[in-house]
N, C-alpha and C positions, 0 to 999 in steps of 0.2 A: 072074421072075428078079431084078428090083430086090430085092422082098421079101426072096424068100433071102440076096440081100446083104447088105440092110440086118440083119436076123436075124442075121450073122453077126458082123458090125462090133460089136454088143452086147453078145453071147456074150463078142468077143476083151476087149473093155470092163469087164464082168463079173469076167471071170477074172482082171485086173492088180487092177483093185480089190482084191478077196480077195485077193490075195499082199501087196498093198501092206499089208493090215491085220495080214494075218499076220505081216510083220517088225517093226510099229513096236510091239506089243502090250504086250512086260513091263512097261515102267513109266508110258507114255504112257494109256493107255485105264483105268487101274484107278480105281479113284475117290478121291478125296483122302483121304475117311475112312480106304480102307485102308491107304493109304499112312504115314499118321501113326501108326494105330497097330502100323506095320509097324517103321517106324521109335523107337516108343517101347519097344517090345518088344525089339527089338535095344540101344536103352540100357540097361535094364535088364539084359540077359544079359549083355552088356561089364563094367557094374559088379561087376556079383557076380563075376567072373572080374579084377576089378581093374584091365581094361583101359580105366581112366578116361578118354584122349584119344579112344580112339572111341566111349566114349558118349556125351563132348560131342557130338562129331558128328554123329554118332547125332538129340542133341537135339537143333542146329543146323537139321538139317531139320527134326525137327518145327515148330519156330519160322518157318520160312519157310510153314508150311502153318497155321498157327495162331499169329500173332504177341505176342498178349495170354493164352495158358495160363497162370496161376499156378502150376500146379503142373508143367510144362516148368522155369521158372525156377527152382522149389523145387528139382528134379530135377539141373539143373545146380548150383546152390550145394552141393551133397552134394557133386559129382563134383571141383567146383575146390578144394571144402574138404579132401576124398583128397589130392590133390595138392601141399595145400598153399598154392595160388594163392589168397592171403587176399581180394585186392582184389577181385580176380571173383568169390568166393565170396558176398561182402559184399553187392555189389552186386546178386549174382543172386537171394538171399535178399530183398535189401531191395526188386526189381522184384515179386517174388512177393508180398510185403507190402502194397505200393500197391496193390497188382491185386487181392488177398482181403485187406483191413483184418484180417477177424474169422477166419481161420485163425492158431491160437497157434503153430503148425509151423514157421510160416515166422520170426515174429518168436524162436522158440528157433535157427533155422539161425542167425540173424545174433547172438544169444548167445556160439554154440558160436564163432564166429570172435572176436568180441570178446573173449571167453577166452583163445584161440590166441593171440589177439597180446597178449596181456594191454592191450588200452584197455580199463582198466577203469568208466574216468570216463563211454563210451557206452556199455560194458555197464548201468551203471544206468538210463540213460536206457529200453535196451530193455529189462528185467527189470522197471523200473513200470507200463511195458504191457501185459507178461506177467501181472503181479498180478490186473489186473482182469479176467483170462479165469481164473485162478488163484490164492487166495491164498497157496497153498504157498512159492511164488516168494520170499516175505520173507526164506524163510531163506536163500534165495542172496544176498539185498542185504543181509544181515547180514556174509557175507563179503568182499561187493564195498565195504563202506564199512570194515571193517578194513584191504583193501588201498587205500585211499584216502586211511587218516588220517584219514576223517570219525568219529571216534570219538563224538562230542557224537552224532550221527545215529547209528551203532552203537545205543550206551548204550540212547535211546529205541524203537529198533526192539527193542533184545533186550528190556526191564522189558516191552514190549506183549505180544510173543511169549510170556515166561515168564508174563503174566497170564491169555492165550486158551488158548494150547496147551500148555502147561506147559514145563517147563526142558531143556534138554538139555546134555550134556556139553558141546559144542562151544561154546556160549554162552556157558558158563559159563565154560569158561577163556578167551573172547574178552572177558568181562567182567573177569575178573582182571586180565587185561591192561590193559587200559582204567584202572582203579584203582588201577593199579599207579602211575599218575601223577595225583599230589594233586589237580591242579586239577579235575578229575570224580567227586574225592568229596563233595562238598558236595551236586553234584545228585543222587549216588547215595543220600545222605542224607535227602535231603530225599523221592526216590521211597520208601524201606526206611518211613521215617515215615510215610508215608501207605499204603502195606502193612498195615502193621500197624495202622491206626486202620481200615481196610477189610475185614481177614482178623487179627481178635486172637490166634486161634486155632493159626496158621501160625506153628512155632517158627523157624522158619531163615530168617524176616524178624529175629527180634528178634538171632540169632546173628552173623547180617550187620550188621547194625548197631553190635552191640558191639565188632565185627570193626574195622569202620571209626573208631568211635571211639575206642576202644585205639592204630591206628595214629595218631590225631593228639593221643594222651595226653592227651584228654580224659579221666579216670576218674570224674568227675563224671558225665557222662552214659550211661557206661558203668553206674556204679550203678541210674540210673534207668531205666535200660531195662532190666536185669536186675531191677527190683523189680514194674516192668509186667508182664513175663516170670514172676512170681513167680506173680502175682496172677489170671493169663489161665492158664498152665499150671504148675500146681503144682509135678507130678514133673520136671520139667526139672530136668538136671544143673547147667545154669545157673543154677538157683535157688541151687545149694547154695553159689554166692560170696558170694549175699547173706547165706546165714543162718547162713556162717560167720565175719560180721564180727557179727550180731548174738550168734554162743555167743560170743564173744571178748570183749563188752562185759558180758555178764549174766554171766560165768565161768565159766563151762557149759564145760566144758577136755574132756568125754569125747565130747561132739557134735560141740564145735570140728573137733577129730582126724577125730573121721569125715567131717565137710562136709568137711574140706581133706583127703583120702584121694580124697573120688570130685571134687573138681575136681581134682586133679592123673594123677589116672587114665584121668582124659575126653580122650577124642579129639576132641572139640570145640572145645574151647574154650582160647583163646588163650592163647600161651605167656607173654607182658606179665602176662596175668591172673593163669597159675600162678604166676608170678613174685612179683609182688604179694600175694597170697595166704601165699606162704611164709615172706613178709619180715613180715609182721605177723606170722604163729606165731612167728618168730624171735625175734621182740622180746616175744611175751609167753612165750616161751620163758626168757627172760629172769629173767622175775619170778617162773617157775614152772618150777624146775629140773628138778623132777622130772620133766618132759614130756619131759627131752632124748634120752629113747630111740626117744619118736615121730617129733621129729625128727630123730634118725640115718638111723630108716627111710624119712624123707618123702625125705631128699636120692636113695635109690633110683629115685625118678622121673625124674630128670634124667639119668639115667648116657647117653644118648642125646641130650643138648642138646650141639652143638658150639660153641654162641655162649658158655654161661656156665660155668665151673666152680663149682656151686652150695656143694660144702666147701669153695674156697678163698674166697670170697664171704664165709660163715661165719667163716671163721678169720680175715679181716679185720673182720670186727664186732666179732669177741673182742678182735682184735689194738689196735685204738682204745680200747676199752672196759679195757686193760690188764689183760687176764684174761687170763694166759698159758697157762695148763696147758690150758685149751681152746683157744686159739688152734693151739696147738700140737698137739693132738687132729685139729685138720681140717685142718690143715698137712699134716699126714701122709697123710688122706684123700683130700687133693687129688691129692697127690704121685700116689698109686696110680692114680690116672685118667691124670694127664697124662705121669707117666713120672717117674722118679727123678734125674732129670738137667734139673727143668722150672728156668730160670736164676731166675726171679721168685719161685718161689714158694719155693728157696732160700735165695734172700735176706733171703726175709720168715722165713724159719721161725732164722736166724744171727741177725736183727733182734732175734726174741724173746729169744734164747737169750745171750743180749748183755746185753739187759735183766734178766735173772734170774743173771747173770754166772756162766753156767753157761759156761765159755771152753774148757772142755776139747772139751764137744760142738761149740762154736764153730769149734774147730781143727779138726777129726775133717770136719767139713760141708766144712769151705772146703777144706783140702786135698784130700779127694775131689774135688771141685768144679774145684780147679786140674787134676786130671789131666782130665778133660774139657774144658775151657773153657783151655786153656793162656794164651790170650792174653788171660783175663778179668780185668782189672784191681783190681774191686772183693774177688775170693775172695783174692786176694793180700793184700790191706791190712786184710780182715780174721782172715786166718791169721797175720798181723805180728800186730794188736793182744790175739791172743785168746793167744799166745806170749811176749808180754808180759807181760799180766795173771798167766800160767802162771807168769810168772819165768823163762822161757826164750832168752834174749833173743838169743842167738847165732844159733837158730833164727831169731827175730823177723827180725834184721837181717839175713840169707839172702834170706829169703823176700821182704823189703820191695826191699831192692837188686833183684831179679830180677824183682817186679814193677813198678816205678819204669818200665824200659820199656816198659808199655804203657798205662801214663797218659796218653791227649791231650787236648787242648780243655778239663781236669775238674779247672777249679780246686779247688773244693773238697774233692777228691780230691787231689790234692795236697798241699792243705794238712794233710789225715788224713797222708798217705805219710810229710811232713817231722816232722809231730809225733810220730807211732810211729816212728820212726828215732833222734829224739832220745830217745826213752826207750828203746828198745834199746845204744845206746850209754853212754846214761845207769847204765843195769845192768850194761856192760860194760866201769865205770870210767871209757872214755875223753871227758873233758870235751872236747875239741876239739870233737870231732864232733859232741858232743851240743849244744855252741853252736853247732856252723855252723849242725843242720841246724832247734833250733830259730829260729835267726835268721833262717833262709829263711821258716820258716810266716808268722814275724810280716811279712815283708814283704809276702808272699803275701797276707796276712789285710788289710792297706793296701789292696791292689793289688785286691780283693774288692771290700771295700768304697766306692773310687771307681769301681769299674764298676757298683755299684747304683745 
């Protein structure tokens, strides 16, 4: 009978046990392995569904069941980096860093946030780290030291880069930039030279060079490296500046034309130099009249230079040179470019025609000129003096009174205004006036003179 008892008391013992185990079982009994990766799998499906706060969560537990995972940490910086949340991002990247040195993954998470927040001053720090698992990497601390202003660093990382891996666009205009400010051409100088004693070969060292030199109007050394360039690659267009100052010495006039045809035609090669180039034709243009239809044609290359008007240029060479009928040739030329109404080149073309006391056309300019330019001073005084000259003086003395008011500041101008007034007057008998108004110039002309 005990027995039986005891038998049963065991049984009852038995059976709570098994019930006990049976409610505590889902998450207590399973083994931690599972559980971590119960709970890393659920990170995972949160993220991709965007649901970032619970896959922290998510990884939170895992962390409590594996406190040193690197790649848990890496897992989380993804998820704060979604979010946004820089600092945690930062840090959870940089935990997973400590914990695997030699995974690039982690030290590119801490990249991606240095980015975000643009420090770019610790992006470089981790990006030199990145190198040594990668050398691709340079090209991003090419742009992390443009946004730095470390331009000196720039410079040397890109000339390295353009020596190993060749050039690329984006260098290249980060290099421009860079040169664009003086003080980093000398070292750009100095690398192009040694370029080119390493690779003779390689045109667009010597083009860069010239480039640089031209900008600090060295043309001296501009020559010599275009004769190096001669020497190393013949067919260069670049050659042709050089061997067109030599047809220009030996007067070789039919080669000249052609060497200076393909540098001005070149898209290479710098506008200082076409420049240059053209002005020596001009001047032996000079002495070899007959050339002047080549250069008609050559100023067709410039119809696209917004900096220089290359006929009015001309027609001031003529204009000093007191060669009018040509001055006045590209006077006109000019005009067609810059517009019929250009106030400068007006002036200069009255200037000549003044000179050759041609007053009729004199009158014909400036009068036009006043109905554009109403308040323009100078078309005034000389539509007086060239109505003058005409014998017309009734006109003159119109024209000069009406513009008298818009003479300011110009003394010398004035002292024109009173003098052509008095000779208007002077032609129209009335000596009065013609004393008063030469008695003003003369005072005027005082009054000049002790303010020089």
């Amino acid at each position: 009978m005990k027995k039986a008892v005891s038998l049963l008391i065991m049984l009852v013992l038995l059976s709570n046990s098994a019930l006990s185990w049976g409610q505590t079982e889902p998450e207590e009994i399973k083994p931690e392995e599972n559980k971590f990766k119960e709970y890393f799998f659920e990170a995972l499906k949160q993220k991709a569904i965007e649901n970032y706060d619970k896959a922290i969560t998510a990884l939170e537990r895992c962390l409590k069941l594996d406190v040193n995972n690197a790649t848990i940490y890496h897992e989380l910086g993804k998820n704060y980096l979604a979010l946004k949340d820089y600092k945690n991002a930062y840090s959870s990247f940089e935990k997973a860093n400590s914990l695997d040195p030699k995974n690039k993954w982690f030290l590119i998470g801490m990249y991606d946030v240095d980015y975000a927040t643009r420090d770019y001053a610790d992006a470089i720090k981790v990006i030199n780290k990145l190198i040594l698992f990668d050398p691709k990497f340079k090209e991003d601390l090419t742009s992390l030291y443009m946004n730095t202003a470390e331009f000196d660093k720039a410079l040397l990382l890109i000339n390295e880069l353009n020596e190993t891996v060749g050039k690329s666009e984006r260098r290249e205009n980060y290099k421009l930039q860079i040169l664009s400010q003086g003080k980093y051409q000398d070292g750009e100088i100095t690398n192009l030279v040694e370029q080119i004693n390493k690779y003779p070969k390689v045109e667009e060292n010597y083009i860069a060079l010239i480039y640089l030199y031209s900008k600090k109007d060295d043309l001296e050394k501009v020559m010599e490296t275009v004769r190096k360039l001669e020497k190393e690659i013949p067919n260069s267009e670049w050659v042709q500046v050089s061997l067109f100052k030599n047809y220009l010495v030996v007067n070789d006039s039919e080669k000249a034309v052609k060497a200076m045809n393909t540098v001005l035609a070149s898209k290479t090669i710098d506008s200082k130099i076409k420049h240059r180039v053209f002005n020596e034709f001009l001047i032996y243009v000079n002495n070899n009249p007959q050339l002047e239809t080549d250069l008609d044609k050559a100023i067709a290359y410039f119809d696209e230079d917004k900096n220089v008007n290359v006929a009015k240029e001309i027609a001031k060479y003529y204009h000093n040179k007191k060669q009018w009928n040509k001055a006045i040739k590209y006077y006109q030329m000019a005009l067609k470019k810059m517009g019929e109404a250009d106030v400068e080149i007006n002036l200069l073309l009255i200037d000549v025609y003044s000179q050759m006391e041609q007053f009729d056309k004199v009158a014909k300019i400036a009068q036009e000129m006043i109905e554009l330019y109403p308040v323009q001073a100078q078309f005034y005084y000389f539509a007086g003096l060239a109505y003058n000259q005409l014998q017309e003086f009734k006109k003159a003395k119109e024209i000069l009174e009406m513009g008298m008011d818009y003479v300011v500041e110009d003394l010398s101008l004035e002292i024109g205004y009173n003098i052509q007034l008095g000779e208007a007057f002077n032609g129209l008998g009335d000596n009065n006036k013609k004393e008063f108004y030469f008695s003003k110039a003369n005072e005027l002309l005082k009054k000049k003179k002790q303010n020089e």
